[in-house]
C-alpha positions, 0 to 999 in steps of 0.5 A, spaced: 702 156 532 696 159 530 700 163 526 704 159 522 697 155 522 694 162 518 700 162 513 699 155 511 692 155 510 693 162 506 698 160 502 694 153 500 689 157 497 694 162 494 696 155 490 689 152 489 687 159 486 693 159 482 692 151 479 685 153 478 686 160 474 693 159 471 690 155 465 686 160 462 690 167 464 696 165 462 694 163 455 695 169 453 702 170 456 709 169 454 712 163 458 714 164 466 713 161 472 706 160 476 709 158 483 714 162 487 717 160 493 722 165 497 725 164 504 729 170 507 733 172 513 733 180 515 732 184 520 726 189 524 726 197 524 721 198 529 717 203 532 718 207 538 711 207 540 710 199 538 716 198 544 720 193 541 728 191 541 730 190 533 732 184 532 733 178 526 728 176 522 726 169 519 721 167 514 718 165 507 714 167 502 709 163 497 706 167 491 702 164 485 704 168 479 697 170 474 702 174 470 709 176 468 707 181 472 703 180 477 702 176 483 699 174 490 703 172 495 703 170 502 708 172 507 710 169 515 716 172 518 719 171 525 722 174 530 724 173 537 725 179 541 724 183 547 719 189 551 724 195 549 729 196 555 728 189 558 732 183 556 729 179 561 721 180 558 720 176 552 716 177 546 716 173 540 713 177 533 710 174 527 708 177 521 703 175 517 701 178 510 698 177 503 701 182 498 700 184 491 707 183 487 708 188 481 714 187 477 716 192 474 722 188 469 718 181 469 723 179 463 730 182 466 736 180 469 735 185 475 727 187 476 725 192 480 718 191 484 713 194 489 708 190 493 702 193 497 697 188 502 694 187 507 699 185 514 699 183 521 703 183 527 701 178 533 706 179 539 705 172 543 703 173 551 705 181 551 707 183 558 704 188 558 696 185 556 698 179 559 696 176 552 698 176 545 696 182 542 695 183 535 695 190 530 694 189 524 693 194 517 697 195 511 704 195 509 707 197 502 714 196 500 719 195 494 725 190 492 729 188 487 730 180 484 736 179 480 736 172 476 742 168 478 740 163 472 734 158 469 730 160 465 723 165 465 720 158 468 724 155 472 728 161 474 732 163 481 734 169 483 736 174 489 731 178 493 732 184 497 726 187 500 724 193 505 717 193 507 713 199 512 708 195 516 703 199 518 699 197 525 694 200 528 696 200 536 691 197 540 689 196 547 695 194 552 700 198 548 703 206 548 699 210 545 694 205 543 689 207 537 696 210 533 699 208 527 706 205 526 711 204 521 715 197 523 720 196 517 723 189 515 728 189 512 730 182 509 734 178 503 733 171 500 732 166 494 727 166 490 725 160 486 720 159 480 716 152 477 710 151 474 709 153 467 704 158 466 705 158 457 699 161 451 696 156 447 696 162 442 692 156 437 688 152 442 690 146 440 692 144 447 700 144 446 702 151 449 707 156 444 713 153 448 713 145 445 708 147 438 712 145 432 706 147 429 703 154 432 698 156 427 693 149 427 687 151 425 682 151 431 678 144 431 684 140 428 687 134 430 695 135 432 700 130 435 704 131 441 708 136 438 702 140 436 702 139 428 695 138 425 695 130 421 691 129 414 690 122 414 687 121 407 692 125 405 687 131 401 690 137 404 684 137 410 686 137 416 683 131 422 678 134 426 676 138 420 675 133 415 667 132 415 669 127 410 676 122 413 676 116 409 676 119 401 682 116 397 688 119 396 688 122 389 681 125 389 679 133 389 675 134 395 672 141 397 674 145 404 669 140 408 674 134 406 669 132 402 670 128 395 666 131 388 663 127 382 662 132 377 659 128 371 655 123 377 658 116 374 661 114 382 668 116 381 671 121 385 674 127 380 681 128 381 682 120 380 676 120 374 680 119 367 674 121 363 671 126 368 665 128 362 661 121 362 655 122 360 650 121 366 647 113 366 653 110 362 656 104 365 664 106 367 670 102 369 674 103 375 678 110 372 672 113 371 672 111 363 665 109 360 664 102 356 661 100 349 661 093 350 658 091 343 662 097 339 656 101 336 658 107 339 653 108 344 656 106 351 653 100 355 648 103 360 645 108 356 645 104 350 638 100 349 639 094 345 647 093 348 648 086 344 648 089 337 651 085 332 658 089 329 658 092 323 650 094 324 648 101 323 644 104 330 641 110 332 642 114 338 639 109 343 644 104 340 639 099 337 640 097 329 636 102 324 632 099 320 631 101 313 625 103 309 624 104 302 623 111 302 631 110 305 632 105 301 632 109 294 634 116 297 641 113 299 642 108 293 639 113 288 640 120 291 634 122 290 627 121 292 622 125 287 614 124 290 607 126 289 605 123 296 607 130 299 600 136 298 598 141 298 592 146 299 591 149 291 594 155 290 598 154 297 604 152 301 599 149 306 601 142 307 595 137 308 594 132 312 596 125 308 603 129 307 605 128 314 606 121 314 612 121 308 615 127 311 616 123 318 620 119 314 624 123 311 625 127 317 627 120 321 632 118 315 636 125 317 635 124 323 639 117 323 644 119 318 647 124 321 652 126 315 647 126 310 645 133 306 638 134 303 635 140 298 628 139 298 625 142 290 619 145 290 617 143 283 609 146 280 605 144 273 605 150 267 599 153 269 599 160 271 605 165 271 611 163 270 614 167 275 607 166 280 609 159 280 617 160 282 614 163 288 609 158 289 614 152 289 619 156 293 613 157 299 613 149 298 618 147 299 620 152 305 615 149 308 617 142 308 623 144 311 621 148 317 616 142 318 621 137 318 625 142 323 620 143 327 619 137 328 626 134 328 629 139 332 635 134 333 637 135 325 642 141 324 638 146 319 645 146 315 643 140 312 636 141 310 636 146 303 629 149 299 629 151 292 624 153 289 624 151 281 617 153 278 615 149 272 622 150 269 623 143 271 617 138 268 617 130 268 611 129 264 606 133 259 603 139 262 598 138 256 594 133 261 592 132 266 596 126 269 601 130 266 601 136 270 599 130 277 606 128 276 610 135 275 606 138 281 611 134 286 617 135 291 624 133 290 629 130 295 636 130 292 642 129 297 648 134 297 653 129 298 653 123 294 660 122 296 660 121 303 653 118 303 656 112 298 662 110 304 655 109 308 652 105 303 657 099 304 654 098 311 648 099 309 648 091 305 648 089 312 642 093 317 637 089 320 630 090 315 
């Protein structure tokens, strides 16, 4: 009783051991069998020295298999028997043993395999001592298992086994301290269950049931193993740090939506993907002009505008003043408000104010184009005073440029003309006052008219 009782204890700890361990260690394996259970019948070959009569041999095995390869098992055998030469003393034997299981084919038909542990042989109420005794040591042996059908899991097979019990004689027997070879000779059944399969992706459906075996860890699968994408954006759930974005919109490895042009609808769904920052859009992403002037409600500061009026950049109507006045009916501003230092190209103070408008009439007419002409009194060279009105009005352009850096240099010309071109007498004073000046002549009349009709109607 005590040895079955050894048996039984072992072998439960061979299959809690197997349940505990087989998860992590089979995961980098093909699929087999965790549990293994073989009963057999056979006979004993034993050693002279251990006086025993051979007879049959009953029992089972129990093994937890770690690897296709490799398994513990635990082994009791039964045999009830007589002291050598005499019939009327009997011995009942049991062997205990915990073996190593290597298998040489695990995935053929016919698998060869060794196995080595530790072994022991109790003989119940010996005669001879009165007692049972009890060698033990090691024994090593070799079978083969032949599959008679199932699958690498749920697998049957044929077993023949021979091992050499190796036991240390002890006290109440011949040649006490000697070691014996007692073989068993055995044939049985084996059967396997209990599926040991690698999780190759480590989703937690094994390589046997994955219909998807290459999920990406941290993904989301169902019970096939296939990963889901519930907003359909090509990021995996689990992965997806962004879930709920709307179908249709570009999103970035984390599962998160852009919004490049900041107007709060996702690019991939935005249909006007370059709105200007602060316009007001609608649900496709399209910036609105509720007044039609050209300047999109959210950026534009005066959003009620009349239709028909002219406005500037900030959407509000452009008044118009005199100096704009007669540059766009007249096509030419000629004043003598614009100074001078004598003999200079230096602009004096009072000029400033006249060239702040002219620069904000460029400014609000985006297709208007100026020459600015330098124009000097008789006095001195003639060539002296080309250079000098030249200078001049260079210097009006770049100061309008620097100062209206909005306004294209393209559409703003200098021309110095001298004297060549006087409107009063250099003989006085007065004269010579009046010639001294700069003109504003537009380049491009033609376009400037198809604006002029528009102009009857801005705001004054």
């Amino acid at each position: 009783m005590k040895a079955r009782l050894t048996f039984l204890a072992v072998a439960a700890v061979l299959l809690a051991a197997g349940a505990a361990l087989a998860g992590d260690i089979h995961e980098k394996y093909g699929d087999h069998s965790v549990f293994e259970l073989s009963p057999y019948a056979g006979t004993t070959v034993w050693s002279d020295d251990i006086g025993l009569d051979d007879d049959l041999l009953f029992g089972g095995r129990a093994a937890v298999r770690f690897l296709p390869f490799f398994a513990l098992e635990g082994t009791y055998g039964y045999t009830s028997t007589n002291l050598a030469g005499n019939d009327a003393a009997d011995v009942d034997v049991h062997h205990i043993g915990i073996d190593a299981v290597f298998d040489l084919r695990p995935s053929a038909t016919v698998n060869p395999y060794l196995t080595a542990g530790w072994a022991q042989l109790r003989l119940a109420d010996d005669p001879r001592a009165g007692r049972d005794i009890k060698p033990h040591g090691w024994e090593a042996g070799a079978g083969v298992k032949i599959r008679l059908g199932g699958d690498a899991v749920n697998n049957r097979s044929l077993r023949l086994d021979v091992r050499d019990v190796m036991t240390d004689l002890v006290g109440g027997m011949p040649n006490h301290g000697d070691v014996t070879h007692n073989w068993l000779v055995s044939a049985g059944l084996t059967f396997g269950f209990g599926r040991g399969s690698r999780d190759s992706d480590g989703d937690g459906v094994r390589d046997r049931d994955d219909a998807c075996p290459g999920t990406p860890a941290g993904a989301t699968v169902d019970a096939r193993g296939c990963p889901a994408d519930s907003d359909g954006d090509g990021v995996y759930d689990g992965l997806d740090q962004c879930p709920d974005t709307p179908r249709g919109a570009t999103v970035d490895a984390r599962g998160c939506p852009s919004d490049s042009d900041g107007d709060g609808v996702y690019d991939g769904l935005d249909q006007c993907p370059d709105t200007p920052r602060g316009a007001a859009v609608n649900d496709a992403g399209c910036p609105q002009d509720s007044d039609g002037d050209g300047v999109y409600d959210g950026l534009d500061e005066c959003p009620d505008t009349p239709a028909n009026l002219q406005v500037d950049e900030s959407g509000c109507p452009i008044v118009v003043d005199e100096v704009q006045e007669e540059l766009l009916d007249m096509g030419t501003l000629r004043t003598s408000d614009i100074r001078f230092k004598t003999g200079s190209a230096e602009l004096q103070d009072q000029s400033l104010e006249i060239l702040d408008r002219i620069g904000k009439t460029l400014q609000d007419w985006p297709m208007l184009r100026l020459e600015v002409g330098g124009h000097t009194d008789s006095q001195g060279s003639a060539e002296f005073n080309r250079k000098l009105s030249q200078a001049r009005a260079e210097a009006v352009r770049d100061y309008i440029l620097k100062h209206f850096p909005d306004v294209d240099p393209s559409r703003l010309t200098a021309v110095g003309y001298g004297e060549s071109q006087p409107v009063a007498d250099n003989g006085t004073a007065a004269g010579r006052a009046q010639n001294r000046r700069v003109e504003f002549k537009v380049l491009n009349p033609d376009e400037v008219r198809k604006v002029i009709r528009t102009r009857r109607t801005l705001q004054r």
